[in-house]
N, C-alpha and C positions, 0 to 999 in steps of 0.2 A: 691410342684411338683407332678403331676400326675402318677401313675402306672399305666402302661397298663400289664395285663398277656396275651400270647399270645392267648388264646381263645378271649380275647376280642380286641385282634387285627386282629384277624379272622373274628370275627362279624363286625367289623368297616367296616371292607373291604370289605363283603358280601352287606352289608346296603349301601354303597358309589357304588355300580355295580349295584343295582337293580334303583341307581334316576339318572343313564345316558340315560335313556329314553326321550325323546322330550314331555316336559307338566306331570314330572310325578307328581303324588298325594300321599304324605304319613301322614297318621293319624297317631300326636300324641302327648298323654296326657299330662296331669300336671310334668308324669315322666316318667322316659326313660330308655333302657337299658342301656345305656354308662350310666355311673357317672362321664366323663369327662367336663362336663359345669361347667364354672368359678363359684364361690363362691364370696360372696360377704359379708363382714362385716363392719356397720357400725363405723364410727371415727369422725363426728360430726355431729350438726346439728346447724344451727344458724339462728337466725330471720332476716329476710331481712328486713320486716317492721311490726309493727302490725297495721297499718294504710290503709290497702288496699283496695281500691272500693269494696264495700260489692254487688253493683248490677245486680242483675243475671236474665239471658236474655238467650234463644236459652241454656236450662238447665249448662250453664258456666257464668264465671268471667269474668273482660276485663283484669282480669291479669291471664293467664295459661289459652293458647288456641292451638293446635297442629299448626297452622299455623302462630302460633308468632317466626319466624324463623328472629333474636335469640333473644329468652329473655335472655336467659343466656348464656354466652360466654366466653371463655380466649382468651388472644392475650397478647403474650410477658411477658409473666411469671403473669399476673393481671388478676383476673376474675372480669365482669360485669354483671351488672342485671339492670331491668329495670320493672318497675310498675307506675300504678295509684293509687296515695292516694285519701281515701274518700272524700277530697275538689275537685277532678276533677284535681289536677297538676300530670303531668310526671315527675318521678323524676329517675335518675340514679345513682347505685350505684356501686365501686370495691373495692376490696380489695389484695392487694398482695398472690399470692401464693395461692388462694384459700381456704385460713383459716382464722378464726378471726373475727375480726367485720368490718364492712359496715362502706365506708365512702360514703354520699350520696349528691347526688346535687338534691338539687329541682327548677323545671323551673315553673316558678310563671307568668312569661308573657301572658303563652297561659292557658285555662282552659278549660277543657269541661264540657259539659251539657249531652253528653252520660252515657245512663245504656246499650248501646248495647254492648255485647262480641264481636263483630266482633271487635271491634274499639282495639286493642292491641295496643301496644310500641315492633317496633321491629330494632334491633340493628346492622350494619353495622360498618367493621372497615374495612380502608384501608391500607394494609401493604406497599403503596407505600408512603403516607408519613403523617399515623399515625393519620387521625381523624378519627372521632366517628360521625357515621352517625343516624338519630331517625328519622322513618318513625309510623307517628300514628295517630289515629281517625278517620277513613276510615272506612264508609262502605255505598260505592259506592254514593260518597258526593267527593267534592274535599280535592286534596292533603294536607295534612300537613306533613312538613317536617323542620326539622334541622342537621346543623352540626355544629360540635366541630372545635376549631382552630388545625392549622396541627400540629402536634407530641406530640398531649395527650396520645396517645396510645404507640406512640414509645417512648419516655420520661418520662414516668408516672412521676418517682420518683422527677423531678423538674419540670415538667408543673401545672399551677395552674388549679386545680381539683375546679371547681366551678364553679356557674351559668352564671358568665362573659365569661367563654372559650366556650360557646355555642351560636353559631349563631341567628337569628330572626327566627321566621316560617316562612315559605316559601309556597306559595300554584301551584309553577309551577319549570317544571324541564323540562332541555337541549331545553328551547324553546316550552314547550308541555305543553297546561292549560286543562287537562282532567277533566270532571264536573263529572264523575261517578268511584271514584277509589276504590277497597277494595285490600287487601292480599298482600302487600307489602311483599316482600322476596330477602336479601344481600345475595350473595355469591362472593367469590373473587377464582381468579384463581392462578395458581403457579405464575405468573410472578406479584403477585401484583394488578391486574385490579380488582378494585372494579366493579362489575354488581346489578343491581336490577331487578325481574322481578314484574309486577305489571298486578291486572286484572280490565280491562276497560267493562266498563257496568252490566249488572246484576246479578243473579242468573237465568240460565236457558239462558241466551241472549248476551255473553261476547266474551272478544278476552283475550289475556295476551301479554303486550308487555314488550319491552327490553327495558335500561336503561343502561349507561357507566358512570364512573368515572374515569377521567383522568386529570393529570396536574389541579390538581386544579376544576374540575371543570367535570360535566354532558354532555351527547349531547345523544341524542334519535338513536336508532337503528333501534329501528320499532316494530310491531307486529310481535310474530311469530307463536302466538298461532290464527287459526282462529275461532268464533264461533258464528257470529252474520249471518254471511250469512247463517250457517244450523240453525240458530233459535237453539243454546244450546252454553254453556260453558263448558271450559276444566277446574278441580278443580284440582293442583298440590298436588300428594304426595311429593313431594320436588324436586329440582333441583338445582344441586351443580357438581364441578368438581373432577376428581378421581387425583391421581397423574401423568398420564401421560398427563393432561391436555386436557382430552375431556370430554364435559360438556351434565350431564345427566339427561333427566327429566323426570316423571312419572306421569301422572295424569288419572280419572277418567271423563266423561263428563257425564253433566244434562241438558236432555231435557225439563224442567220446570223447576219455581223454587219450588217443591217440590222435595226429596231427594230421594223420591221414586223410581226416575225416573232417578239417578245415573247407572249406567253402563259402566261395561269392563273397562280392566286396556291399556293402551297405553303408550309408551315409543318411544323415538326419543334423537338422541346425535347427538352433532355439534364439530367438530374439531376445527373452524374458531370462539371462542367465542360468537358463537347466528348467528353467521351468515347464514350458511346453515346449514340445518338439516337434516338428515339420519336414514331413519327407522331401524330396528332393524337388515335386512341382512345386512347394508352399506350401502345402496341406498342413495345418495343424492334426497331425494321428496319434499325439501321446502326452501325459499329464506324466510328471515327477514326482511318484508318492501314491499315484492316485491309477494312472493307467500309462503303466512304462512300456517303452519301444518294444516291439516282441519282430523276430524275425522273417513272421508270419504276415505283416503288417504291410497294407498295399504301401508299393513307395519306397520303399527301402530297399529293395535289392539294386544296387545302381549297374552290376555289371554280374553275370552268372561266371561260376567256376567252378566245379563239380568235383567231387568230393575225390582224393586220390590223384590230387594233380602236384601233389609237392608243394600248398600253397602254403606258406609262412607266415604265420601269426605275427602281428607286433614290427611288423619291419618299422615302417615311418609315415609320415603324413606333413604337412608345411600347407600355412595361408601365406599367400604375397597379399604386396599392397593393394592389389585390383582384386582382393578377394575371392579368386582365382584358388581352390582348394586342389593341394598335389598329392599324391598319396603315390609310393614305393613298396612296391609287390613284390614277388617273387615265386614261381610257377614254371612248369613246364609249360613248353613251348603249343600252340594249338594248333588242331590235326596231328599231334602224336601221342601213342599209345599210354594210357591210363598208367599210373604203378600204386600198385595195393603198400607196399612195402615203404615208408617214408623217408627215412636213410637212405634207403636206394634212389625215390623218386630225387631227391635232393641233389645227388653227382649231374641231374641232368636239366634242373632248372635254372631259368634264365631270369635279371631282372627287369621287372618291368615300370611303367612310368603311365599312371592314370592319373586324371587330372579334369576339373570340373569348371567348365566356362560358364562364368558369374551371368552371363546375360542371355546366353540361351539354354539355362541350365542343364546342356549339355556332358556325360562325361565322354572322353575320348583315352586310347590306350596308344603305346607306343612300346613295341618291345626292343630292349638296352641291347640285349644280345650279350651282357655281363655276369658272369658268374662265380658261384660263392659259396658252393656247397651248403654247410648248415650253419652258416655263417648269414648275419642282418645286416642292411645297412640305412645308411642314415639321408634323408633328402631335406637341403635347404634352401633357403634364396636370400640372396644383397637385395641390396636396397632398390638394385635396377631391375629385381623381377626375374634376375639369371636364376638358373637350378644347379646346385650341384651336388654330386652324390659321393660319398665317401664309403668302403663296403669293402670288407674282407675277406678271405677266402679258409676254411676252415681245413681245406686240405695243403694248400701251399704255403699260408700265414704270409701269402703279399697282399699291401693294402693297395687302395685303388683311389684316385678322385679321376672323377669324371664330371665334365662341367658342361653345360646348355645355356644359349641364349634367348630370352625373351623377343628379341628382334627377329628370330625363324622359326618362331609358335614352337622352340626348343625341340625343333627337328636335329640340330649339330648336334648330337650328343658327341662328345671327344674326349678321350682318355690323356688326361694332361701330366699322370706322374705313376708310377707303381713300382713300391716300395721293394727293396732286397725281401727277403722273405724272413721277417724280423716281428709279427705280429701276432693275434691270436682275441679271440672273442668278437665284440662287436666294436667298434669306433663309436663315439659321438662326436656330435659338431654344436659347437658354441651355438645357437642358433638366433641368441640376441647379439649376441658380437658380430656377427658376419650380415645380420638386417643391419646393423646400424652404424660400423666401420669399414663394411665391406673386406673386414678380414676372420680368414676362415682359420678355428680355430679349433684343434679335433684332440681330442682325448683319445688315446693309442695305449693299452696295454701291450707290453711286449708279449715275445712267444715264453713262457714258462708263468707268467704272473706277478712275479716280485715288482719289475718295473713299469710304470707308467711312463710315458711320453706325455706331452702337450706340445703338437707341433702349431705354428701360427703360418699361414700362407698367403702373402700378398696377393689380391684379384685383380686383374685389368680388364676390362672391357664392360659393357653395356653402355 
């Protein structure tokens, strides 16, 4: 349990009055004045596979990439995980409760011939009636897709967990045979609808469209992301629904496809499931199918960043309970010199921590002062509304958490663990384990690939 004495409830309070400013900017370090940010001690670790795709591409894995949304997941008391073994099979595994050993299904049907990291396994569950959805080997080639039979997920305990309860691949959905897909990402809303958004066409030249699961079965919503007509793509930091059931997205757009050329954060939420969209005062500015989000679009640019800054496509994004939208950036630092050059810009960018107050739909920045080379990281929050960040370093392969509390408008940011130098690609973090047992639970490839980690971290505080 935390103490506050009341000087440092005085500073709290000071610190919380000076970031009601519109766009403010606060710098800060490794450590902080509050020493109210969660703690975190480890309570296991356990091998997921040592069997995993060793080939590395676009400096990552194909297993542990920020936009494998989700590699790792709970649904109904069972966590899953998902990877490729070095023969080229998808294989998924869960285990009760989130501890223990891995029981694993290997799908042998399908094989691939990718070393590209884009190509991930990302994982889908519908809480309306309980399969297990595998979106994978994408990148911008057509769909591959399967599902599980209905009430794997809601039945674990008597459904038969094995390679038979999983459908054929699939290369077309709701009637829709796209020849250019990458970045496949499930999210389900409070009422059970499973969603997929998915991005159509290139790097630098793309849209993102919608995707429904219902009764059984798929049917297309439409585009809602436009970017083929301005010649650029929108790259999502994530898009998921809050508790009161508006659904919210965050991405970056690239005018090439070099990454150089990444700029400014934008944001739009839809009340109607994807259907229209609303930039950030409420405005209804965009129809799904009919007239999608274009970059161009009053309302949408929440925060500028000009092109040549090192900014990092796809890092992260998290809603808390107060519907409070986070989003996990990463850029050089401002008032320092541009770099044309991305690789390079990248040795010198820092992360950062923007984030959108539900009530005066304010967004506000705070720079981490953490850094990561060409390496992502992942941003999530417990149940109490803490933040914390997991993110790796592509030149040293030590991992990092870093944890904030909700109780100092997550001014503490504090670096509570960093790892021997035993790592490599991007980390994910259970992100419904850690809302809902307030244990953080992160997906680690080792340095070389063969080995996965899944480490589990007790949290204290809020």
């Amino acid at each position: 349990m935390r103490r506050f004495t009341s000087s440092l409830r005085t500073i709290a309070a000071e610190v919380a009055s000076l970031l009601t400013a519109t766009s403010a900017t606060v710098f800060i370090g490794p450590t902080a004045v509050l020493a109210a940010a969660p703690t975190v001690s480890q309570s296991s670790t356990t091998t997921l596979t040592s069997s995993g795709r060793t080939a590395v591409s676009y400096s990552g894995l194909m297993n542990g990439e920020s936009f494998q949304q989700d590699g790792i997941t709970t649904f109904n008391g069972w966590q899953y995980a998902a990877f490729w073994d070095q023969s080229g099979y998808a294989n998924i595994s869960r285990r009760q409760g989130g501890t223990g050993s891995w029981q694993n299904v290997r799908l042998t049907d399908y094989q691939t011939t990718s070393t590209d990291s884009h190509n991930v396994i990302c994982i889908g569950i519908s809480p309306q009636d309980g399969s297990i959805h595998l979106a994978f080997d994408m990148h911008s080639n057509r769909l591959k897709y399967r599902r599980s039979a209905t009430g794997l997920a809601t039945s674990p305990g008597s459904a038969n967990w094995a390679a038979g309860s999983f459908g054929t691949v699939q290369n077309s959905l709701g009637g829709q045979n796209f020849s250019q897909l990458t970045y496949p990402q499930f999210f389900a809303a409070a009422d059970g609808t499973l969603q997929m958004a998915i991005r159509t066409g290139v790097s630098g030249n793309g849209d993102e469209v919608l995707f429904e699961y219902r009764s059984g079965s798929w049917s297309y919503i439409g585009e809602f992301i436009d970017g083929t007509s301005s010649d650029n793509n929108a790259y999502l930091f994530g898009i998921e629904y809050d508790s009161g059931g508006l659904l919210h997205a965050t991405w970056t757009v690239r005018e090439t496809s070099n990454g150089s050329s990444n700029h400014d954060i934008y944001y739009a939420y839809s009340s109607d499931k994807g259907r229209n969209w609303r930039n950030n005062a409420g405005t209804v500015i965009a129809t799904t199918g009919s007239n999608p989000l274009a970059s161009s679009a009053t309302g949408l640019r929440v925060w500028p960043n000009s092109q040549n800054r090192g900014l990092m496509n796809q890092e992260s994004q998290v809603v808390d309970a107060a519907g409070v939208v986070h989003v996990l950036a990463s850029h050089l630092p401002a008032n320092t010199p541009s770099i044309t050059d991305f690789n390079t810009a990248r040795n010198s960018v820092v992360l950062v921590h923007y984030w959108r107050e539900k009530a005066s739909k304010e967004w506000k920045q705070r720079y981490l002062n953490y850094t990561e080379g060409l390496s992502r990281g992942d941003i999530a929050v417990d149940s109490h509304d803490n933040l914390y960040v997991v993110s790796g370093h592509s030149g040293t392969n030590v991992l990092q958490i870093a944890t904030a509390s909700k109780a100092s408008g997550w001014t503490d940011w504090t670096v509570r663990n960093r790892s021997a130098a035993n790592y490599m690609s991007d980390p994910l973090i259970d992100h419904a384990r850690l809302k809902s047992q307030n244990v953080l639970s992160i997906y680690a490839p080792r340095r070389g690939g063969s080995q996965i980690e899944v480490q589990n971290w007790n949290t204290t505080g809020g």
